[in-house]
C-alpha positions as YAML, in Angstrom:
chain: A
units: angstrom
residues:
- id: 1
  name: UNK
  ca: [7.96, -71.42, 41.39]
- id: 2
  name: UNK
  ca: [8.56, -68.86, 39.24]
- id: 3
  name: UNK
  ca: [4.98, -66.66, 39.82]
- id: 4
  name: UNK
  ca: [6.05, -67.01, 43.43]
- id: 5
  name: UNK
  ca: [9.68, -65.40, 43.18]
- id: 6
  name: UNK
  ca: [8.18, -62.53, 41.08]
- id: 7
  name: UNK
  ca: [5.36, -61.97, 43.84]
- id: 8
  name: UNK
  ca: [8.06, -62.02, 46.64]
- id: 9
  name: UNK
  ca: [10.14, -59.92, 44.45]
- id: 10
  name: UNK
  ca: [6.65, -57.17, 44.46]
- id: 11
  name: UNK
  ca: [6.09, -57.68, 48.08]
- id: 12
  name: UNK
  ca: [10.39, -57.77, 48.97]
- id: 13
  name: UNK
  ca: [10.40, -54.09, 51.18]
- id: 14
  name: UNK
  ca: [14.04, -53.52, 49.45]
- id: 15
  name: UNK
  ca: [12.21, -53.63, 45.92]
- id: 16
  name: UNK
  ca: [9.65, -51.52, 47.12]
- id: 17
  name: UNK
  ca: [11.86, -48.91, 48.74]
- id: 18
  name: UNK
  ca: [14.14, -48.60, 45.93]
- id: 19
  name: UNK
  ca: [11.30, -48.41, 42.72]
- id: 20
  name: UNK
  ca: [9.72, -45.39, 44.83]
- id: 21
  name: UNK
  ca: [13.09, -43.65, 45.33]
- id: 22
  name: UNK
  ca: [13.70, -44.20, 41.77]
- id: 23
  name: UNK
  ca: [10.09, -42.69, 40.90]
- id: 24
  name: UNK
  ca: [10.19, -39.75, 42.91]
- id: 25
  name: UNK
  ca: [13.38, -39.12, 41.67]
- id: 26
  name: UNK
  ca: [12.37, -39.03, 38.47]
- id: 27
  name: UNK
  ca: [9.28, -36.75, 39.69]
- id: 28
  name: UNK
  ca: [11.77, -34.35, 40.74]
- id: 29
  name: UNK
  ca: [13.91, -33.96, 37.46]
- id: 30
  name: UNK
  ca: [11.05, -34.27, 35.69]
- id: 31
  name: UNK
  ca: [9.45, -30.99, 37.73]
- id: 32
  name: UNK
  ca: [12.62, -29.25, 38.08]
- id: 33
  name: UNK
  ca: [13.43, -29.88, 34.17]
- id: 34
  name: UNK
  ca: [10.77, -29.49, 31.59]
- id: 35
  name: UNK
  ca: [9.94, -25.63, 32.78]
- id: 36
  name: UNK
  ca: [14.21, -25.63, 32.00]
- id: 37
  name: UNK
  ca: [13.26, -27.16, 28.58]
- id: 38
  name: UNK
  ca: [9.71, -25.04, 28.09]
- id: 39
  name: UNK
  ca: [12.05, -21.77, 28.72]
- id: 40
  name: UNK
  ca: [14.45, -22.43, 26.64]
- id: 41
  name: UNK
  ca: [12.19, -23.00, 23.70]
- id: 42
  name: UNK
  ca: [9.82, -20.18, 24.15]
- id: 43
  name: UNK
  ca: [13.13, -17.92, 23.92]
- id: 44
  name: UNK
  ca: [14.34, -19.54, 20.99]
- id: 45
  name: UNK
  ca: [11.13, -18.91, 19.46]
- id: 46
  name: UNK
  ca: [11.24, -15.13, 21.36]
- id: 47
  name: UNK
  ca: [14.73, -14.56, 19.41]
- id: 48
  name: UNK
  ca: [13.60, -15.77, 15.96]
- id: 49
  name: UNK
  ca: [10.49, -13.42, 16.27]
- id: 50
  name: UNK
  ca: [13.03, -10.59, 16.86]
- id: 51
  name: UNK
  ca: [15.52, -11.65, 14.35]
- id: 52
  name: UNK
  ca: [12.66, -11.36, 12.05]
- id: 53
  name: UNK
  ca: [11.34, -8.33, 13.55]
- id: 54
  name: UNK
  ca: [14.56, -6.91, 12.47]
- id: 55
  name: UNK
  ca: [15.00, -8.00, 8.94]
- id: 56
  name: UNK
  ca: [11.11, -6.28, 8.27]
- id: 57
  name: UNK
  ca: [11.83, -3.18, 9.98]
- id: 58
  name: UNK
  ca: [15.15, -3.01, 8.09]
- id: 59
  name: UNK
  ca: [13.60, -3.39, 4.42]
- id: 60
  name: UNK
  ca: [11.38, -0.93, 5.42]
- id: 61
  name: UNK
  ca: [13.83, 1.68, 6.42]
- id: 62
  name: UNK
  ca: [15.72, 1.08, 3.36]
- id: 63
  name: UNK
  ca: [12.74, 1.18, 1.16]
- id: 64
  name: UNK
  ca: [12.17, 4.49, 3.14]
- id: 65
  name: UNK
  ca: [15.84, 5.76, 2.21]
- id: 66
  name: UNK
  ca: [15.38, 4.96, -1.07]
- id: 67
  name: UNK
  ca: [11.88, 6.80, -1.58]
- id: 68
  name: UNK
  ca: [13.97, 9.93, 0.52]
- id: 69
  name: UNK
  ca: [16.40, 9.94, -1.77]
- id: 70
  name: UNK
  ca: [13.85, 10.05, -4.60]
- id: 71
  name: UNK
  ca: [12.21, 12.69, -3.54]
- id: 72
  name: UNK
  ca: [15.16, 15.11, -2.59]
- id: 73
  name: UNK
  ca: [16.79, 15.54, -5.57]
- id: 74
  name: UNK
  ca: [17.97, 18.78, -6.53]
- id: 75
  name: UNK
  ca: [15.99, 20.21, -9.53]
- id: 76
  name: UNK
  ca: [18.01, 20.20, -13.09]
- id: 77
  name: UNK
  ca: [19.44, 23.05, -13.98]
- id: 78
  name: UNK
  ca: [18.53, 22.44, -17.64]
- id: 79
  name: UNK
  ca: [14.64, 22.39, -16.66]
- id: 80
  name: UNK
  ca: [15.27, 25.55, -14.42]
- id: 81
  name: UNK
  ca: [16.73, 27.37, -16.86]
- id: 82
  name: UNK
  ca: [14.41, 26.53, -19.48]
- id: 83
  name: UNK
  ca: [11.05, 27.68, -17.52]
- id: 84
  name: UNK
  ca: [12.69, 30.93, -16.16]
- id: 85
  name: UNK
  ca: [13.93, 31.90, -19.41]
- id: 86
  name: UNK
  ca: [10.20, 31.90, -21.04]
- id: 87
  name: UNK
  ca: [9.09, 32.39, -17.92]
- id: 88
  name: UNK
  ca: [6.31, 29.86, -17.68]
- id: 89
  name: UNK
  ca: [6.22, 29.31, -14.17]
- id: 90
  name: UNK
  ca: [2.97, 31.27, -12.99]
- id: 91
  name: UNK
  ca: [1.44, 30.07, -16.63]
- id: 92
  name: UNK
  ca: [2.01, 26.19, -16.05]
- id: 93
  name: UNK
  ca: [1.65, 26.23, -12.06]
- id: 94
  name: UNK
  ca: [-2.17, 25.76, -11.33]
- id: 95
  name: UNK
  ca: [-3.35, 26.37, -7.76]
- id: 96
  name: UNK
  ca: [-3.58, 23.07, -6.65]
- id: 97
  name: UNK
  ca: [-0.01, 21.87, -8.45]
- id: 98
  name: UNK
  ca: [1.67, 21.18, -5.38]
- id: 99
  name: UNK
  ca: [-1.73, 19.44, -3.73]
- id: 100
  name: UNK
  ca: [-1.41, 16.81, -6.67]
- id: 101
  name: UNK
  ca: [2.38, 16.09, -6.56]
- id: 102
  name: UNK
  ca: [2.25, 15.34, -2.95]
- id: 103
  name: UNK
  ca: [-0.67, 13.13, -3.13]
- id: 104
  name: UNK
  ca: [1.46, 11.25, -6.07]
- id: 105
  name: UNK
  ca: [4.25, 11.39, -3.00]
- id: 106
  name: UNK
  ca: [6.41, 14.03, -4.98]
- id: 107
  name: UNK
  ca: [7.30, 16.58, -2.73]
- id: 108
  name: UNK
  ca: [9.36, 19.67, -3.01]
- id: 109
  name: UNK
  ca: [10.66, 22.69, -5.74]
- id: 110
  name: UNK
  ca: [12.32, 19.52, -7.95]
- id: 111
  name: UNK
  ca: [9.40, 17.75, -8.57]
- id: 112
  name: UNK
  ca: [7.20, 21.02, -10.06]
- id: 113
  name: UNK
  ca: [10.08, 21.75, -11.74]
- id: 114
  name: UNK
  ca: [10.26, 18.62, -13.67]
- id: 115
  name: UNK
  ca: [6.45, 18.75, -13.67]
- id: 116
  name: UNK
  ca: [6.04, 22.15, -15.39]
- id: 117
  name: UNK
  ca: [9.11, 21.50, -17.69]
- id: 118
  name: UNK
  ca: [7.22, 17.98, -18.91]
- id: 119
  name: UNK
  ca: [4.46, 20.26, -19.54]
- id: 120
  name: UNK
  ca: [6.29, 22.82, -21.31]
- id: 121
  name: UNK
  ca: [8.30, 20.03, -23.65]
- id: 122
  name: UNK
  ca: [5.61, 17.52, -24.23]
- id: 123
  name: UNK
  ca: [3.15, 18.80, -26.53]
- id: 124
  name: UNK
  ca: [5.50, 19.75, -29.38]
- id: 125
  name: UNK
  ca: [7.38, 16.05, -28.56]
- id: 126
  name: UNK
  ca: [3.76, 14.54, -28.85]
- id: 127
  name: UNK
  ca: [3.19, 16.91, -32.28]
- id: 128
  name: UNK
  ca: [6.97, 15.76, -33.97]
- id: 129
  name: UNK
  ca: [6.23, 12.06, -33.49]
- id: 130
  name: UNK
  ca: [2.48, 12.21, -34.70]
- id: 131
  name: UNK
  ca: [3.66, 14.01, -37.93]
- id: 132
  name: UNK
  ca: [6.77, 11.01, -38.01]
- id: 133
  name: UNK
  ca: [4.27, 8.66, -38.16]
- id: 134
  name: UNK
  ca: [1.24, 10.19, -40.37]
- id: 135
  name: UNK
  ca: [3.95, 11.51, -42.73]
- id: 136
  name: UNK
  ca: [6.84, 8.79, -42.98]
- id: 137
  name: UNK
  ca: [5.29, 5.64, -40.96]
- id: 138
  name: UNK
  ca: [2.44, 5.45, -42.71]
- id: 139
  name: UNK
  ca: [0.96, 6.27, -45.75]
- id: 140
  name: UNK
  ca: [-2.55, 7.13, -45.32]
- id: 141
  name: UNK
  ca: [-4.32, 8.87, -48.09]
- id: 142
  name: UNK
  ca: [-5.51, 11.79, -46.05]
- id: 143
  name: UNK
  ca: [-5.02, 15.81, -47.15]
- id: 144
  name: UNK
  ca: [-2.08, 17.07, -45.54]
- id: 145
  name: UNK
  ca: [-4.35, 19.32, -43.42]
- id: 146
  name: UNK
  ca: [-6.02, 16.37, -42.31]
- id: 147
  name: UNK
  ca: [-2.63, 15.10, -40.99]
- id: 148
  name: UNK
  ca: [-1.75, 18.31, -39.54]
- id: 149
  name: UNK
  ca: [-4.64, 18.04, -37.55]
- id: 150
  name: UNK
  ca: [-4.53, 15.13, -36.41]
- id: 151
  name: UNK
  ca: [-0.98, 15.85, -34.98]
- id: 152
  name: UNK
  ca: [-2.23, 19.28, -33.71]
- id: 153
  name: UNK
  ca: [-4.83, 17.26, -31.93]
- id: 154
  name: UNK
  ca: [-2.14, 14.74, -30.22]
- id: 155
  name: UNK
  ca: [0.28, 17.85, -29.10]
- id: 156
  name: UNK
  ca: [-2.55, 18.77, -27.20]
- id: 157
  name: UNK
  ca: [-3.16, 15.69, -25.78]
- id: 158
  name: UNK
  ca: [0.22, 15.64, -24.58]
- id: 159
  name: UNK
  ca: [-0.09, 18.61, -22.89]
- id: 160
  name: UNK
  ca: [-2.21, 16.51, -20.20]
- id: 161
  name: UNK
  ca: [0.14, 13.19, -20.20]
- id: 162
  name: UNK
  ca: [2.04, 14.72, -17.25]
- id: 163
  name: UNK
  ca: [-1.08, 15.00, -15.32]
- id: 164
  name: UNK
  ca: [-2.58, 11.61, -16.32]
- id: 165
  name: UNK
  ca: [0.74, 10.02, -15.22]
- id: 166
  name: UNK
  ca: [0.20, 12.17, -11.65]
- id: 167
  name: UNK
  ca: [-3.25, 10.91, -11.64]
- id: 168
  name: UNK
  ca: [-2.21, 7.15, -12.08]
- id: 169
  name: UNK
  ca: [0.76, 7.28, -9.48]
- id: 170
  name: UNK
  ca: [-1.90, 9.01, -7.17]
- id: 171
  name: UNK
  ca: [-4.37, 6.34, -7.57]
- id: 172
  name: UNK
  ca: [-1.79, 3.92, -6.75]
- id: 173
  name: UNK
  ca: [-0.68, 5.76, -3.60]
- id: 174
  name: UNK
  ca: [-3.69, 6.08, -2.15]
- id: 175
  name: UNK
  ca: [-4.92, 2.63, -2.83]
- id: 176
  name: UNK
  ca: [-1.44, 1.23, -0.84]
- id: 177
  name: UNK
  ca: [-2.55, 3.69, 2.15]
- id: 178
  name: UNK
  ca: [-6.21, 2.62, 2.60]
- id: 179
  name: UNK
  ca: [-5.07, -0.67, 2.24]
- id: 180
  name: UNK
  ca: [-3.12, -0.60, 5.52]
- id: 181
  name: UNK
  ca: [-4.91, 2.69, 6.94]
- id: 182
  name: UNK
  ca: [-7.33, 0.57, 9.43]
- id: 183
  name: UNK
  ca: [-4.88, -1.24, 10.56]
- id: 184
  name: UNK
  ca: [-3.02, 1.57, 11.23]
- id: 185
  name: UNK
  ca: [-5.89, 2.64, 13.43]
- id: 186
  name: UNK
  ca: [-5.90, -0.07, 15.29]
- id: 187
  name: UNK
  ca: [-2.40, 0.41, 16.45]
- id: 188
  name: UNK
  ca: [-2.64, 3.24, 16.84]
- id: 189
  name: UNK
  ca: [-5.87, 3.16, 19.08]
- id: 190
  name: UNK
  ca: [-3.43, 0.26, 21.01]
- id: 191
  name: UNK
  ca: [-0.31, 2.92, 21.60]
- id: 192
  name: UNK
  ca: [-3.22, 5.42, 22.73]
- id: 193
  name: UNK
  ca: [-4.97, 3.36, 25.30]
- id: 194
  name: UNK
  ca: [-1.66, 2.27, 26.41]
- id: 195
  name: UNK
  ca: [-0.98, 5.59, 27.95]
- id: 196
  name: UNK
  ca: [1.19, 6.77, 25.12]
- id: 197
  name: UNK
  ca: [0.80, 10.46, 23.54]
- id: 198
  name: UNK
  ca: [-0.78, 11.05, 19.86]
- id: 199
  name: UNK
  ca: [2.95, 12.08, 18.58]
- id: 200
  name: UNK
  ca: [4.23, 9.06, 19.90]
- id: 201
  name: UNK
  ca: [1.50, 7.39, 18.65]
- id: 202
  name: UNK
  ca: [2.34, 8.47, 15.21]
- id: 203
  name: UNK
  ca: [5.36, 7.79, 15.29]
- id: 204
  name: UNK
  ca: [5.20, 4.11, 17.08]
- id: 205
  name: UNK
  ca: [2.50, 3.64, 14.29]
- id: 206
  name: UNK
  ca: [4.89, 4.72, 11.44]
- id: 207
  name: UNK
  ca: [7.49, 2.45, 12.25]
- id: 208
  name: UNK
  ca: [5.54, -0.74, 12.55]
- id: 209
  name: UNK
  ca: [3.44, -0.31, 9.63]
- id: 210
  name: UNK
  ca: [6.11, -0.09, 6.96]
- id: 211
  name: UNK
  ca: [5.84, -3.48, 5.94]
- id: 212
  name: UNK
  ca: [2.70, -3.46, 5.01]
- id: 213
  name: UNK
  ca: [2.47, 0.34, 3.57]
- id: 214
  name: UNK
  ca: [5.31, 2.17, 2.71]
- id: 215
  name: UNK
  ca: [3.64, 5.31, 1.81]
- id: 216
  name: UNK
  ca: [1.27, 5.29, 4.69]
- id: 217
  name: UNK
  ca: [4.68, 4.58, 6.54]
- id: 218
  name: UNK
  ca: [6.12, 7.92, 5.03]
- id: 219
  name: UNK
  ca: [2.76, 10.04, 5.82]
- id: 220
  name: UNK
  ca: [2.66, 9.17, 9.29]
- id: 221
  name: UNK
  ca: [6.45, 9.99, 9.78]
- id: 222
  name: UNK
  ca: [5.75, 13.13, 8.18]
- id: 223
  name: UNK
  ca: [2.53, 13.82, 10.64]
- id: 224
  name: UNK
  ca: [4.97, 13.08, 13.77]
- id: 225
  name: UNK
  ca: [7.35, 15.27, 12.23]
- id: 226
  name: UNK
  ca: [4.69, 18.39, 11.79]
- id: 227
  name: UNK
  ca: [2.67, 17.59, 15.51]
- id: 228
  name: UNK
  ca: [6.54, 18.40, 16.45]
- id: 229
  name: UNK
  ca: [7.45, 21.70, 15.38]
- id: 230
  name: UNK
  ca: [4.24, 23.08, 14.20]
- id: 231
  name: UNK
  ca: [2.61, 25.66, 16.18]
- id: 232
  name: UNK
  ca: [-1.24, 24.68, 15.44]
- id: 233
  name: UNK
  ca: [-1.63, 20.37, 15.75]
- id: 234
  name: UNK
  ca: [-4.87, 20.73, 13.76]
- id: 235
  name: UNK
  ca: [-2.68, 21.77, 11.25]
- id: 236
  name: UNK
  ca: [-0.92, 18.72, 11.28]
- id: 237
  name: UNK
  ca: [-3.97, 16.60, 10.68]
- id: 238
  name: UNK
  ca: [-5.56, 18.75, 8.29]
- id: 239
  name: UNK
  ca: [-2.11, 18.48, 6.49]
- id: 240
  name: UNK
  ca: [-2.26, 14.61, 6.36]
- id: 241
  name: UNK
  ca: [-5.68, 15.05, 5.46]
- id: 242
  name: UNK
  ca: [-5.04, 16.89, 2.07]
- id: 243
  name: UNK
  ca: [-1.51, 14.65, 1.33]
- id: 244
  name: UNK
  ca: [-3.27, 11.53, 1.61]
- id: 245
  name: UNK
  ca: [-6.60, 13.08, -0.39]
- id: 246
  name: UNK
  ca: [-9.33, 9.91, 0.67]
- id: 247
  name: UNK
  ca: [-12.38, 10.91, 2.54]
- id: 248
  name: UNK
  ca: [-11.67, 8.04, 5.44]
- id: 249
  name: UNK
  ca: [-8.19, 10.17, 6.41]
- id: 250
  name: UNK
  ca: [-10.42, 13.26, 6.36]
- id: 251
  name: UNK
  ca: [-12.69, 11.62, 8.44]
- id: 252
  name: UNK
  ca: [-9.99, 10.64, 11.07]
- id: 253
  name: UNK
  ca: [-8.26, 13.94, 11.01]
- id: 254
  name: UNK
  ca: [-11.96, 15.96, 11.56]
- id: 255
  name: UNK
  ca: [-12.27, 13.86, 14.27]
- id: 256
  name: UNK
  ca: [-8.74, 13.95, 16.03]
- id: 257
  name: UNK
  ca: [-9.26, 18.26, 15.38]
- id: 258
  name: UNK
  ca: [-12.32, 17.84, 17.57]
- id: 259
  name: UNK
  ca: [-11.24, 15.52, 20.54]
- id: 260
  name: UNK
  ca: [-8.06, 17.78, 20.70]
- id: 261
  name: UNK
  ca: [-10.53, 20.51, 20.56]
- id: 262
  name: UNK
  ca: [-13.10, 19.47, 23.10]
- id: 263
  name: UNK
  ca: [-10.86, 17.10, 25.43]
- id: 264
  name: UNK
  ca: [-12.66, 14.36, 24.84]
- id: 265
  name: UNK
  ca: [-10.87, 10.75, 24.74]
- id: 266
  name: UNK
  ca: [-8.79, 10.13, 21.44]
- id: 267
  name: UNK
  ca: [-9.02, 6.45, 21.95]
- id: 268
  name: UNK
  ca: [-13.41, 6.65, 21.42]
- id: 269
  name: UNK
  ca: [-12.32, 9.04, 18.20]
- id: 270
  name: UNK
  ca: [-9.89, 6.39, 16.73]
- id: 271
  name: UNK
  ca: [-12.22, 3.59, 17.44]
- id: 272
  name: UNK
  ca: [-15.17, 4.59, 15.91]
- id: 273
  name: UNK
  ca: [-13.12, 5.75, 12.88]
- id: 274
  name: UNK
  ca: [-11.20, 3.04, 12.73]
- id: 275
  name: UNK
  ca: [-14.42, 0.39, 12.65]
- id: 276
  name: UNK
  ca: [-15.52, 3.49, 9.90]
- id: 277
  name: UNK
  ca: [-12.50, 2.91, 7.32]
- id: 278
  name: UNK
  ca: [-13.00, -0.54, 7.93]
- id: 279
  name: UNK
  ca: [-16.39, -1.09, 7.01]
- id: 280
  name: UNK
  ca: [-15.53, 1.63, 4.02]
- id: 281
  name: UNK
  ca: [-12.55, -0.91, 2.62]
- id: 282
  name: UNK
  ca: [-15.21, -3.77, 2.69]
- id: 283
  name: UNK
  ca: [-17.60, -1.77, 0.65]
- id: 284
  name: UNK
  ca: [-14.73, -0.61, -2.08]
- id: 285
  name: UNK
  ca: [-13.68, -4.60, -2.45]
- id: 286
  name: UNK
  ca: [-17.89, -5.48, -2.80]
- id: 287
  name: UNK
  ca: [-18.27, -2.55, -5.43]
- id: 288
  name: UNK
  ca: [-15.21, -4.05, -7.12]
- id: 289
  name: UNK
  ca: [-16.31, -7.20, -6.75]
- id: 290
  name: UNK
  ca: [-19.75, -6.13, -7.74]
- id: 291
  name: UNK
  ca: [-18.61, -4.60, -11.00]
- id: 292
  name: UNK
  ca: [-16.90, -8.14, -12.54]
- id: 293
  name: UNK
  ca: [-19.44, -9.20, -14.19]
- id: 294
  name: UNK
  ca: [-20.30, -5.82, -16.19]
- id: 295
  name: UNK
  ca: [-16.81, -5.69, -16.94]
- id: 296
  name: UNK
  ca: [-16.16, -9.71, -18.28]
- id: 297
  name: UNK
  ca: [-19.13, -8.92, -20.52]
- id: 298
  name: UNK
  ca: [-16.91, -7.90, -23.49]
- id: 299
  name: UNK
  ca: [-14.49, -10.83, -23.30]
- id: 300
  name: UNK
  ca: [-16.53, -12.93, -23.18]
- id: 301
  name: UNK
  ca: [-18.51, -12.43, -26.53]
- id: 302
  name: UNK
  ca: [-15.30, -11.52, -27.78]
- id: 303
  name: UNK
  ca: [-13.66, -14.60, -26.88]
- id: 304
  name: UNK
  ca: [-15.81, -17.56, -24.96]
- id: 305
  name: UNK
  ca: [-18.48, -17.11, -27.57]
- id: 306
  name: UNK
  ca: [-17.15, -17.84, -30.66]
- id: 307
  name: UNK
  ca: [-15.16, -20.77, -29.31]
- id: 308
  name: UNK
  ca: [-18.95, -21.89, -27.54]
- id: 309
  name: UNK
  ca: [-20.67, -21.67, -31.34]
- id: 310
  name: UNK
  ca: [-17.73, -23.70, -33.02]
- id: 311
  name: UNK
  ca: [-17.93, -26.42, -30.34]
- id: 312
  name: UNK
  ca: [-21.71, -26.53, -30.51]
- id: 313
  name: UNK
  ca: [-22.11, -25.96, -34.27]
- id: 314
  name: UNK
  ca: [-18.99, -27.97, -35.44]
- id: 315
  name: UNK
  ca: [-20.05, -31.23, -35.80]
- id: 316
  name: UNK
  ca: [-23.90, -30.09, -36.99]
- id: 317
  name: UNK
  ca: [-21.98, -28.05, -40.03]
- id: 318
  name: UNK
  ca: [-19.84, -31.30, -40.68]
- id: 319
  name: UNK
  ca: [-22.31, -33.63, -41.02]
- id: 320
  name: UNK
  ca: [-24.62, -31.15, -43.29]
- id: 321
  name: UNK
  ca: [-21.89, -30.86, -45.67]
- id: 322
  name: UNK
  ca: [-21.23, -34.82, -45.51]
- id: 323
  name: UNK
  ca: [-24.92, -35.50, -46.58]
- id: 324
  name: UNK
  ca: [-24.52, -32.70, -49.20]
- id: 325
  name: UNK
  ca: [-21.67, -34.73, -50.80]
...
């Protein structure tokens, strides 16, 4: 009795009626309400891309601020003073002074001024604290004209700590800009076949890349600033060219003088160069990758070896001295 009620209750056309009003309603929320749902999600997801869009692009305008505010302070009186008294300005400036502060990212009259004046100060520092320490430190039984020597010998080695301190913060700089540099391309060769101009390009670029590169940030602000007001644009890139001092930025700059030259399409120029500083960062991680093993050679006598011997030997040198006894 019971089957039979539930197959008259299948078969009753009320039942029937209302279970497909009920599904089809359902349908119809369903339809009407999960692109609702989808929407909302994707823009919740839209918005925390954005927020977080935001926080990057702020850190990297303040870590901008902060290297502007680095780099424009006013030179020190003291230092000033100092060179143009003895007038040591033409003797400590070389030719290519300014080339190697901005490559180190030190731009402007305070920077060579602190520069020269290190150069100036640093040998006799270099010579009073090697005669501190030969004469008072320690007591080494050498002539006193050995001594002298010695510290005559470290004032001129101070004479070139200003420039190995350049060299290091330029090697640093320039290994944070390749770094990022092909990606930078990349964007760039976006923004270009996108319609946009090279200065906008630059300067699109520059702002998105500051997370990843500060200093490659900074250059390409700098080259938007110069394709702006400068008369020449190859000057421009030949400028970035000699800032940022690595053959794959000369390479992109020859080439960008040339399509601007010729008229032929920047987007082909920033491709191939692009794939070209690519290929070049995958060679300079190989050759350093390459150049481990040469390099863990002296450790590892110095250190694995000995601690290999007493493991192997150990026990062998025990038990000869226990049949000795």
């Amino acid at each position: 009795m019971t089957d039979l009620g539930v197959l008259n209750l299948l078969f009753d056309k009320t039942f029937l009626a209302t279970s497909a009003a009920a599904i089809l309603a359902f349908a119809t929320i369903a339809t009407l309400g999960l692109p609702l749902i989808e929407r909302d999600g994707l823009g919740q997801r839209l918005k925390s891309v954005s927020r977080r869009r935001e926080e990057l692009r702020a850190k990297h305008h303040a870590a901008l601020n902060a290297k502007r505010v680095n780099l424009r302070v006013a030179p020190s009186a003291m230092m000033k003073s100092t060179l143009d008294r003895f007038k040591l300005t033409n003797m400590l400036e070389s030719e290519d002074t300014r080339d190697k502060l901005a490559q180190a990212g030190y731009r402007g009259q305070a920077p060579l001024i602190a520069f020269m004046f290190f150069r100036f100060v640093m040998p006799g520092i270099v010579f009073l604290v090697a005669l501190f320490y030969l004469f008072v430190v320690t007591h080494f039984q050498y002539p006193v004209m050995v001594k002298i020597s010695i510290a005559v010998a470290s004032a001129l080695f101070g004479y070139y700590l200003p420039d190995l301190f350049i060299s290091n913060a330029t090697a640093r700089r320039r290994q944070s800009i390749m770094r990022a540099f092909p990606d930078a391309l990349d964007l760039m060769l976006i923004c270009v076949e996108s319609g946009m101009s090279i200065e906008s390009a630059f300067g699109r670029v520059s702002a998105e890349i500051g997370t990843q590169s500060v200093e490659l940030a900074e250059e390409l602000g700098l080259t938007t600033a110069e394709l702006s007001y400068l008369p020449d644009r190859a000057q421009a890139f030949d400028n970035l060219a000699r800032r940022c001092g690595h053959p794959g930025v000369k390479s992109v700059a020859i080439a960008l003088n040339q399509a601007e030259k010729y008229g032929t399409p920047m987007g082909q120029a920033l491709r191939i160069t692009a794939q070209e500083n690519r290929e070049m960062r995958m060679q300079f991680a190989e050759q350093k990758a390459a150049s481990l093993p040469a390099k863990l050679t002296v450790p590892m006598i110095i250190f694995f070896l000995p601690c290999l011997f007493v493991v192997i030997l150990g026990p062998a040198a025990m038990k000869a001295l226990h049949l000795v006894q």
